[in-house]
N, CA, C and O atoms as a GROMACS GRO file, in nm:
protein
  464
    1UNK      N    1  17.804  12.967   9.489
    1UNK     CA    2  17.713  12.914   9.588
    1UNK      C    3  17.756  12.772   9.627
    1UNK      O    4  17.809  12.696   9.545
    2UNK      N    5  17.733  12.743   9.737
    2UNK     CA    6  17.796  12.630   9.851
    2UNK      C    7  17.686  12.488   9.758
    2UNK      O    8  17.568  12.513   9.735
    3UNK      N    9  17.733  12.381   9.724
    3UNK     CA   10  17.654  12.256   9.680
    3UNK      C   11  17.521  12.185   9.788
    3UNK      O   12  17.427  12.109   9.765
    4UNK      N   13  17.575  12.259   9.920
    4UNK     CA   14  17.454  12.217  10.024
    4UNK      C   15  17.357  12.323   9.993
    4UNK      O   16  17.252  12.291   9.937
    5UNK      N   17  17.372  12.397  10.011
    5UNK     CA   18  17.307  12.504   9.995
    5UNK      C   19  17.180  12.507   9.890
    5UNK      O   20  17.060  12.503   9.918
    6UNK      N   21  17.255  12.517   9.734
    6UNK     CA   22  17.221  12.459   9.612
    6UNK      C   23  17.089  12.343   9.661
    6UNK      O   24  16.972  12.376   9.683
    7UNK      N   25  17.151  12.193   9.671
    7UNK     CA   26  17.053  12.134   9.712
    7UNK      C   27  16.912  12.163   9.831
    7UNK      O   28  16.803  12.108   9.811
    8UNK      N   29  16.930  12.235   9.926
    8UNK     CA   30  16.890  12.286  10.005
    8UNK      C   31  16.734  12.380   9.954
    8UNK      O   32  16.618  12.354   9.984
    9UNK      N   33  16.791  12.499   9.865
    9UNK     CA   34  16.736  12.556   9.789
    9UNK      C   35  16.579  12.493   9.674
    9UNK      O   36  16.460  12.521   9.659
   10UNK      N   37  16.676  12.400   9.620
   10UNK     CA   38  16.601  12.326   9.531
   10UNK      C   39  16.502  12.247   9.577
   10UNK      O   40  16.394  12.251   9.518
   11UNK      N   41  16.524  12.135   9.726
   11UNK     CA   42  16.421  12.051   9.782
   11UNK      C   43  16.321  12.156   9.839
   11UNK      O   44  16.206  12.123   9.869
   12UNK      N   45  16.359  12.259   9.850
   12UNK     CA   46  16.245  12.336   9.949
   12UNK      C   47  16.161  12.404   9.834
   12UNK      O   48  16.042  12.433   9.850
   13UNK      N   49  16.224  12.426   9.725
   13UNK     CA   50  16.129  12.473   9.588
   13UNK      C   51  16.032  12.372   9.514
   13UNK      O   52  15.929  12.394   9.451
   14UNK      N   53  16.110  12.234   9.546
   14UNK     CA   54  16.048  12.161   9.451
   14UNK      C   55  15.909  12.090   9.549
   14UNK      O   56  15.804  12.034   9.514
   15UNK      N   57  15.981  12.132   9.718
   15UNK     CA   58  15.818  12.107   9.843
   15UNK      C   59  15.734  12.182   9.779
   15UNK      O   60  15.625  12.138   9.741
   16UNK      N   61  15.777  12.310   9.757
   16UNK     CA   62  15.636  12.385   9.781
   16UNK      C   63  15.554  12.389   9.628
   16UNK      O   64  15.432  12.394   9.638
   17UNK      N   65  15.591  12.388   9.536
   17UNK     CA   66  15.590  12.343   9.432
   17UNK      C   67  15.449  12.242   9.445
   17UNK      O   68  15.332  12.278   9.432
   18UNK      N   69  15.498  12.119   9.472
   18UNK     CA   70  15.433  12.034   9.517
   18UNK      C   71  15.297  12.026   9.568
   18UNK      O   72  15.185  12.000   9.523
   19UNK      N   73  15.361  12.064   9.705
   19UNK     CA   74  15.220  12.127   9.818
   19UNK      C   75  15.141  12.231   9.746
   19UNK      O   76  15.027  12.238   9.792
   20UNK      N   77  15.170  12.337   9.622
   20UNK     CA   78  15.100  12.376   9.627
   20UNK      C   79  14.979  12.347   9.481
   20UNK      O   80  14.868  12.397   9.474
   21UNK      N   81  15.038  12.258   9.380
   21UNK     CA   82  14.966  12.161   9.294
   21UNK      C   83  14.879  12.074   9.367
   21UNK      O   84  14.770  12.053   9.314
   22UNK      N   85  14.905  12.012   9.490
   22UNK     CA   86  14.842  11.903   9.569
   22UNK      C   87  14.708  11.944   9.612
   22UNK      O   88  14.611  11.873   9.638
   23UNK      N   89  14.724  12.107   9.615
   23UNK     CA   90  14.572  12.152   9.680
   23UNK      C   91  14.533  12.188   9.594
   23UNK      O   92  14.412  12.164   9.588
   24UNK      N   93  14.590  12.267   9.465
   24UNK     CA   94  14.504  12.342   9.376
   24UNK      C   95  14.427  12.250   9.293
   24UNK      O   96  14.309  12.267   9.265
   25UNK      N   97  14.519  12.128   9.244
   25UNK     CA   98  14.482  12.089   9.125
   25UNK      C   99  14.349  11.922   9.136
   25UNK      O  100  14.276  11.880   9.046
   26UNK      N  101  14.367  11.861   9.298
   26UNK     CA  102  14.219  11.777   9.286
   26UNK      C  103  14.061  11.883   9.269
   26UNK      O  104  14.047  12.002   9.299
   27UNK      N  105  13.959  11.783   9.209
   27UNK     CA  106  13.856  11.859   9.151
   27UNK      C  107  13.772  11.827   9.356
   27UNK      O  108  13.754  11.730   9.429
   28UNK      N  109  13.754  11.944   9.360
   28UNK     CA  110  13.659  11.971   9.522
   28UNK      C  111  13.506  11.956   9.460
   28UNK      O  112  13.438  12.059   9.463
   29UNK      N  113  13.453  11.850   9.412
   29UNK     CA  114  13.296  11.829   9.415
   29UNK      C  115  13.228  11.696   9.489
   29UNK      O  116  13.188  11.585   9.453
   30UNK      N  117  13.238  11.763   9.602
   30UNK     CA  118  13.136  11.650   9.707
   30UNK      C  119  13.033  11.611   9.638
   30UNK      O  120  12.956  11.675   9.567
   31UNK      N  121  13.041  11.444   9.680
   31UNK     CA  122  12.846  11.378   9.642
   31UNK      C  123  12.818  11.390   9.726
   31UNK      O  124  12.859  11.459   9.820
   32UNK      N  125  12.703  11.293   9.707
   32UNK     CA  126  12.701  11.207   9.874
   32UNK      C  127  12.780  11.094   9.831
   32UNK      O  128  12.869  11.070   9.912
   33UNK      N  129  12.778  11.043   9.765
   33UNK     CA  130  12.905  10.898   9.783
   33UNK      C  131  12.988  10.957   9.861
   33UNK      O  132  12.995  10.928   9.980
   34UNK      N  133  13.056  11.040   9.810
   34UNK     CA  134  13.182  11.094   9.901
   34UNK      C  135  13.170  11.154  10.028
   34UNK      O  136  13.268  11.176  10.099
   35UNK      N  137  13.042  11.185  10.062
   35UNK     CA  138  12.965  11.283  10.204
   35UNK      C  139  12.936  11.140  10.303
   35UNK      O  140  12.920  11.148  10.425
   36UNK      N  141  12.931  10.969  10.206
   36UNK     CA  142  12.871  10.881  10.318
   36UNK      C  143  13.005  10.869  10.435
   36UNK      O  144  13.113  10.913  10.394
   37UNK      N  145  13.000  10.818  10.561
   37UNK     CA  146  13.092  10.731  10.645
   37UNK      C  147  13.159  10.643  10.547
   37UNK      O  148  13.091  10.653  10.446
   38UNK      N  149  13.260  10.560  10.524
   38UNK     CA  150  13.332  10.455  10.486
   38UNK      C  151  13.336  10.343  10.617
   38UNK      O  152  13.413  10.348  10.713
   39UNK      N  153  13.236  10.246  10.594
   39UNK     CA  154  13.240  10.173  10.677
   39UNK      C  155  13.266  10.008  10.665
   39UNK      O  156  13.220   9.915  10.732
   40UNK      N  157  13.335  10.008  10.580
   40UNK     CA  158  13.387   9.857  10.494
   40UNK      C  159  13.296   9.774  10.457
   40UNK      O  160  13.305   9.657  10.495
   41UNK      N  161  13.186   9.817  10.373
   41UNK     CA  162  13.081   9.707  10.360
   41UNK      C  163  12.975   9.667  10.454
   41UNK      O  164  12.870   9.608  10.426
   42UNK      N  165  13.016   9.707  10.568
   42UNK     CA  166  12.882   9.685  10.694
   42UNK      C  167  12.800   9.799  10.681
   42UNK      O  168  12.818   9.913  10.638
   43UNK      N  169  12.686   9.724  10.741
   43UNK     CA  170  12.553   9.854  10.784
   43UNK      C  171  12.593   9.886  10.815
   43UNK      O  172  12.687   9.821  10.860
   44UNK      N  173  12.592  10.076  10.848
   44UNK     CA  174  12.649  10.113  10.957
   44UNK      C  175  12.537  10.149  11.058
   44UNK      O  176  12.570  10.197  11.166
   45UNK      N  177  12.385  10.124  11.024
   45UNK     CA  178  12.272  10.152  11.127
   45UNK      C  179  12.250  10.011  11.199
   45UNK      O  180  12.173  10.005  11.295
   46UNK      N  181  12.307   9.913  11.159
   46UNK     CA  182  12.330   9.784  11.213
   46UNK      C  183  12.372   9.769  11.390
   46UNK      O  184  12.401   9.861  11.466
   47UNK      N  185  12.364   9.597  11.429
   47UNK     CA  186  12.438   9.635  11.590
   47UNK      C  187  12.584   9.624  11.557
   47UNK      O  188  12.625   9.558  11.462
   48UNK      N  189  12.680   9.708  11.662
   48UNK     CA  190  12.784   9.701  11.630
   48UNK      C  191  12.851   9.573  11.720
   48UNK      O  192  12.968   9.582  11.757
   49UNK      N  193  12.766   9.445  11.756
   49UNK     CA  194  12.795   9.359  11.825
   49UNK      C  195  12.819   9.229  11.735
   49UNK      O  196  12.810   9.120  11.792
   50UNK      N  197  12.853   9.234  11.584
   50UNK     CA  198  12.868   9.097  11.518
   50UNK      C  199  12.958   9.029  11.547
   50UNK      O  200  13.064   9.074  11.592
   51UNK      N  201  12.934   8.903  11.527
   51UNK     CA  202  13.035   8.826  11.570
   51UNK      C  203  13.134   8.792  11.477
   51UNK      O  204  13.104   8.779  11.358
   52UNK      N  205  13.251   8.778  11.519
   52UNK     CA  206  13.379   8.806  11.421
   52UNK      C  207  13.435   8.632  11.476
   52UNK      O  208  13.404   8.571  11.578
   53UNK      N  209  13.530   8.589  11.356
   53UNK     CA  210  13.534   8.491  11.359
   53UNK      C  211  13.676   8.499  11.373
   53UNK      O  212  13.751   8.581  11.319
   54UNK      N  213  13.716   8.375  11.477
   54UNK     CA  214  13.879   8.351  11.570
   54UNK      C  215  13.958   8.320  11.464
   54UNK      O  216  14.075   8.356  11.476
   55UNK      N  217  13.915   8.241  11.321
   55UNK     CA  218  14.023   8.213  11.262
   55UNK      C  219  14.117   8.302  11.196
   55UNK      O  220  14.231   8.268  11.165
   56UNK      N  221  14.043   8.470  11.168
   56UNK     CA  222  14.120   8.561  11.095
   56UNK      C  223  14.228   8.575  11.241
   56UNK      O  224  14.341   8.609  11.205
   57UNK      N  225  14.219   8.559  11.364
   57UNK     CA  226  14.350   8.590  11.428
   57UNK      C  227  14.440   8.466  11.392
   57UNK      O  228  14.558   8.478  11.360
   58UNK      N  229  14.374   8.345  11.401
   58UNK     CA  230  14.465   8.281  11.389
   58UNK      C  231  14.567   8.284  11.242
   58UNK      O  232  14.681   8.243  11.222
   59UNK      N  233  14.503   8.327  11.186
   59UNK     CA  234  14.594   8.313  11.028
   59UNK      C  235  14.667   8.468  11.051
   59UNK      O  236  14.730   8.512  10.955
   60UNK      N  237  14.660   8.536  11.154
   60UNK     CA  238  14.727   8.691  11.157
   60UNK      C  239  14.860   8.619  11.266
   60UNK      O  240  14.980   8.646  11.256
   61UNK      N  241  14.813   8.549  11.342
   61UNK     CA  242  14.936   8.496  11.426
   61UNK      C  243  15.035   8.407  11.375
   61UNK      O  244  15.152   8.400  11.413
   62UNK      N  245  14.956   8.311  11.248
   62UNK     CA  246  15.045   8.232  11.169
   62UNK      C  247  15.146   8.315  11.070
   62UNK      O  248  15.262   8.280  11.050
   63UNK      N  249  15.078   8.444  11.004
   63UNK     CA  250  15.156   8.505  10.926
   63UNK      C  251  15.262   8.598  11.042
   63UNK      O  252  15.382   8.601  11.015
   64UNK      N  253  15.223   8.654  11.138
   64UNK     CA  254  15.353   8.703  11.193
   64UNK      C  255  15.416   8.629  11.237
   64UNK      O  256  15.526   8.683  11.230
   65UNK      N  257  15.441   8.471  11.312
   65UNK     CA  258  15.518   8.395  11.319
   65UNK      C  259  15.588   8.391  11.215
   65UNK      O  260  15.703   8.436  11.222
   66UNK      N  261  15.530   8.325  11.062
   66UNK     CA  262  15.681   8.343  10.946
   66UNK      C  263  15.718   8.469  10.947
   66UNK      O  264  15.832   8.508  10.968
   67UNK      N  265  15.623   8.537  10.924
   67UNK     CA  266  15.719   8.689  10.932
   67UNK      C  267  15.861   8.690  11.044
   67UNK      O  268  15.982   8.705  11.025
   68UNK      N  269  15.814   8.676  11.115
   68UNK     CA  270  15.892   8.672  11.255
   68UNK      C  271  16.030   8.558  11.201
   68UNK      O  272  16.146   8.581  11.235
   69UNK      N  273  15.995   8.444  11.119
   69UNK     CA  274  16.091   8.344  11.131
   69UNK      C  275  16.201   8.426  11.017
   69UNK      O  276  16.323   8.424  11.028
   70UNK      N  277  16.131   8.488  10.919
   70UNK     CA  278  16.261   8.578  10.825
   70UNK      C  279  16.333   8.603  10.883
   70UNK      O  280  16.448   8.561  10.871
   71UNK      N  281  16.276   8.716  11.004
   71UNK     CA  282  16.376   8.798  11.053
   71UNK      C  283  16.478   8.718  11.120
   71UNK      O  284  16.593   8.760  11.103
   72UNK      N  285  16.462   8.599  11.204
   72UNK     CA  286  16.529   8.528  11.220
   72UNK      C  287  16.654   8.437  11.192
   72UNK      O  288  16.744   8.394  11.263
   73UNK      N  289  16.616   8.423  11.029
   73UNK     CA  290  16.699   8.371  10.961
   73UNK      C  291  16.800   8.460  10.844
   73UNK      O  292  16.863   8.427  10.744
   74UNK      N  293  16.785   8.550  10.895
   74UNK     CA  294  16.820   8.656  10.789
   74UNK      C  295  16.968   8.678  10.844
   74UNK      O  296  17.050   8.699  10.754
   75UNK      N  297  17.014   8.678  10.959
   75UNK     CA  298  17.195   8.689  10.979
   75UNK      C  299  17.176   8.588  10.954
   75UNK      O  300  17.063   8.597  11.002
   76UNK      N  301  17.180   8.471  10.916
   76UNK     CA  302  17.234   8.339  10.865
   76UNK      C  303  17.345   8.314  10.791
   76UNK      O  304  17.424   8.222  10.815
   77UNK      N  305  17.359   8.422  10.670
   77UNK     CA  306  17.450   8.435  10.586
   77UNK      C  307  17.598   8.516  10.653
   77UNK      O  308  17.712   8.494  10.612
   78UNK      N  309  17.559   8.622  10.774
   78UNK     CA  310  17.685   8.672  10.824
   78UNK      C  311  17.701   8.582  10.919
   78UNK      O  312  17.816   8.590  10.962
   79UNK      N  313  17.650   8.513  10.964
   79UNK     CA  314  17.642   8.404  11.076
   79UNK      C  315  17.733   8.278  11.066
   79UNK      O  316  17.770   8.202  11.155
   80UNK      N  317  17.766   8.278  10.893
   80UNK     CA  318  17.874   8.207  10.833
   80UNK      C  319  17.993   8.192  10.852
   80UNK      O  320  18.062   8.090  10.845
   81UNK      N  321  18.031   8.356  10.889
   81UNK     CA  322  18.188   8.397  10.896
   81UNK      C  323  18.216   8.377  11.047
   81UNK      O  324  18.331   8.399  11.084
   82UNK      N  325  18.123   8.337  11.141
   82UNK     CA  326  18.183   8.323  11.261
   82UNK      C  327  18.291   8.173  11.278
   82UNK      O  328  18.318   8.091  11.191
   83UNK      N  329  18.345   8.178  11.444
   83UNK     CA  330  18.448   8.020  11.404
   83UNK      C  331  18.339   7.935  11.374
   83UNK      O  332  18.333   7.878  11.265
   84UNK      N  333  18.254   7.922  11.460
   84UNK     CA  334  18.193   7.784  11.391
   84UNK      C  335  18.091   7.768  11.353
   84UNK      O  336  18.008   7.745  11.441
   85UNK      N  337  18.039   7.768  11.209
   85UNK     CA  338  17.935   7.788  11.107
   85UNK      C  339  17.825   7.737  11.124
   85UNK      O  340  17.708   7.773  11.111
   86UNK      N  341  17.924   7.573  11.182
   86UNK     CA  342  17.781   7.458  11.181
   86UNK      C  343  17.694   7.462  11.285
   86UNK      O  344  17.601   7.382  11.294
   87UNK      N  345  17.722   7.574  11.389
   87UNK     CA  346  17.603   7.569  11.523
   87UNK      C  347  17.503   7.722  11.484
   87UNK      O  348  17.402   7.756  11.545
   88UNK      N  349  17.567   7.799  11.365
   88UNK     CA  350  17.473   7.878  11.332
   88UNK      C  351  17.367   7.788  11.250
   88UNK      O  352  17.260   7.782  11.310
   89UNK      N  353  17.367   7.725  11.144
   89UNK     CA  354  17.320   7.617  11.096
   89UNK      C  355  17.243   7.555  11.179
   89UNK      O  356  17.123   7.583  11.180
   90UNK      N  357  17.291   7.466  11.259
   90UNK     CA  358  17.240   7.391  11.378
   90UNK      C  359  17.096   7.443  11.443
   90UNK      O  360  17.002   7.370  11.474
   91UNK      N  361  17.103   7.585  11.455
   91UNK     CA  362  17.037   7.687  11.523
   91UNK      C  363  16.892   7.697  11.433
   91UNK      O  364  16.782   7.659  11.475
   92UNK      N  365  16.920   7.760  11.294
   92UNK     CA  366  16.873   7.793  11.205
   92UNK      C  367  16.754   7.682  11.155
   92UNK      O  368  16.633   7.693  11.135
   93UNK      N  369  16.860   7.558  11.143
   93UNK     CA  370  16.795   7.425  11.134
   93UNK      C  371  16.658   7.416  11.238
   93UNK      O  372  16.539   7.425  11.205
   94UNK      N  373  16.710   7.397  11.359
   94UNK     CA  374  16.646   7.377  11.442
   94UNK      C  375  16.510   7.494  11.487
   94UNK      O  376  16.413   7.473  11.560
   95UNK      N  377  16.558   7.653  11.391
   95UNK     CA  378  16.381   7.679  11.405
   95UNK      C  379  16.330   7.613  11.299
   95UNK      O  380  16.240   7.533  11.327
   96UNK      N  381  16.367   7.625  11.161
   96UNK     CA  382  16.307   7.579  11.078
   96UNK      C  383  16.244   7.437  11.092
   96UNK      O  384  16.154   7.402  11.016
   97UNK      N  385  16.287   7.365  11.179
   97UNK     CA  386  16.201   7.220  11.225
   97UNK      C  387  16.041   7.273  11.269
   97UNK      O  388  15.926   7.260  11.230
   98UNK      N  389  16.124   7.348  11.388
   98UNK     CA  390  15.985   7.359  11.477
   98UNK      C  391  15.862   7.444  11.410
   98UNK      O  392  15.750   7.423  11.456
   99UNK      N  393  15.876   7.538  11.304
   99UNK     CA  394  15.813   7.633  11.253
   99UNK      C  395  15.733   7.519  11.154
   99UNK      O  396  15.612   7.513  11.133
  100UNK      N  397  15.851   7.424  11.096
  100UNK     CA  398  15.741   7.342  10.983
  100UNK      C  399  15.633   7.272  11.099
  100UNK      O  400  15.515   7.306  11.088
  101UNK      N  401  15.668   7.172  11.214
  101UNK     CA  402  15.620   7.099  11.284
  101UNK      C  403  15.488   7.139  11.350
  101UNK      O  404  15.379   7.082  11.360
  102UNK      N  405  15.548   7.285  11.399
  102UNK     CA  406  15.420   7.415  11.381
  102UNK      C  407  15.317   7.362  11.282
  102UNK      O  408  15.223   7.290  11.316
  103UNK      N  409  15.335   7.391  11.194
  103UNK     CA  410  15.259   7.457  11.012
  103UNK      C  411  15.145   7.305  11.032
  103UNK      O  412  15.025   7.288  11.011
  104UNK      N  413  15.264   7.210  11.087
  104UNK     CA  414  15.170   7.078  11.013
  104UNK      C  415  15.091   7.044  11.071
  104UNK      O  416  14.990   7.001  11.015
  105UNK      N  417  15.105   7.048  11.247
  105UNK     CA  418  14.993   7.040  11.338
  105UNK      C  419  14.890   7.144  11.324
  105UNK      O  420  14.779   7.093  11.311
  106UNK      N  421  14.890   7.281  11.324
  106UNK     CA  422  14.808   7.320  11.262
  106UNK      C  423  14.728   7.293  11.164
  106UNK      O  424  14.606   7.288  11.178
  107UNK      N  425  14.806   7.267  11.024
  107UNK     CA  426  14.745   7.204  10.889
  107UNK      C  427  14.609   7.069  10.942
  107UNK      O  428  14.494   7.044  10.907
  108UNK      N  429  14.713   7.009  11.048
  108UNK     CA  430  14.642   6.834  11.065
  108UNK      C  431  14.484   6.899  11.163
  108UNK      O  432  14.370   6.853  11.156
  109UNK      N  433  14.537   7.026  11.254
  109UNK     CA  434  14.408   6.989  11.300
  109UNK      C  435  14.302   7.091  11.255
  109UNK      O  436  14.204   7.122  11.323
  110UNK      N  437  14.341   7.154  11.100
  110UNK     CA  438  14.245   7.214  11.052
  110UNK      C  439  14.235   7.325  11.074
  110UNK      O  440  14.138   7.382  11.026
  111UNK      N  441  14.332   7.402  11.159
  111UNK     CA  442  14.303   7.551  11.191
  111UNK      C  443  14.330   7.673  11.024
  111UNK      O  444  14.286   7.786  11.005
  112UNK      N  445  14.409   7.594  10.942
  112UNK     CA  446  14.437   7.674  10.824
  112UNK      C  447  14.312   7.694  10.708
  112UNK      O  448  14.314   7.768  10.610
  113UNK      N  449  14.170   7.571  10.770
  113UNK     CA  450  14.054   7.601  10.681
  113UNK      C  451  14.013   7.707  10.731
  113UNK      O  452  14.006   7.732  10.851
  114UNK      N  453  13.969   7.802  10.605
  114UNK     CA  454  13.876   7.921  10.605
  114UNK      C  455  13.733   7.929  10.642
  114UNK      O  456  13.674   8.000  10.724
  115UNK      N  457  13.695   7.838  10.562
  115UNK     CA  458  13.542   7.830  10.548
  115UNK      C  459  13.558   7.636  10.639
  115UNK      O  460  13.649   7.553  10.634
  116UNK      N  461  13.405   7.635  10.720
  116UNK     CA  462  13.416   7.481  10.772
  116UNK      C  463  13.244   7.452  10.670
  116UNK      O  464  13.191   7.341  10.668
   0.00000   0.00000   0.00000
């Protein structure tokens, strides 16, 4: 028998296998805990008009900005082998300024407190 094959054989035995422990073997006894909505801690007979507070975006926009700056800096290291190193550097440098300069004006005018 062919080694693709072989493997072939085996992943599709060891799926169903699987799939079919996955259904047999959780215990099926509904509460009501488990019968309520999941509604994260809110009423859910409540208005659905509360007011939500701007700073969780802002700390969602601060974290995908660094997120964002990894990705950025991440050819840095192949960015090395080009002719000239020091304007990848240069580059690199120069977000990392603006991202701290970012951080601190933020920091200074308080947008990083949680609670006021």
């Amino acid at each position: 028998m062919n080694l693709l094959t072989t493997i072939i054989l085996i992943t599709t035995a060891l799926s169903a296998i699987l799939a079919i422990v996955s259904f047999w073997l959780p215990m099926m006894t509904p509460d009501q805990e488990k019968l309520s909505p999941y509604e994260c801690g809110f009423d859910p007979l409540g208005s659905a008009r509360l007011p939500f507070s701007l700073r969780f975006f802002l700390v969602a926009i601060l974290f995908l900005l660094f997120d964002l700056e990894i990705v950025l800096l991440l050819p840095l290291p192949w960015g090395n082998h080009l002719s000239s190193p020091l304007l990848t550097f240069t580059w690199a440098t120069t977000v990392l300024v603006l991202l701290t300069l970012g951080l601190a004006y933020e920091w200074m005018q308080g947008g990083l407190e949680w609670a006021e």
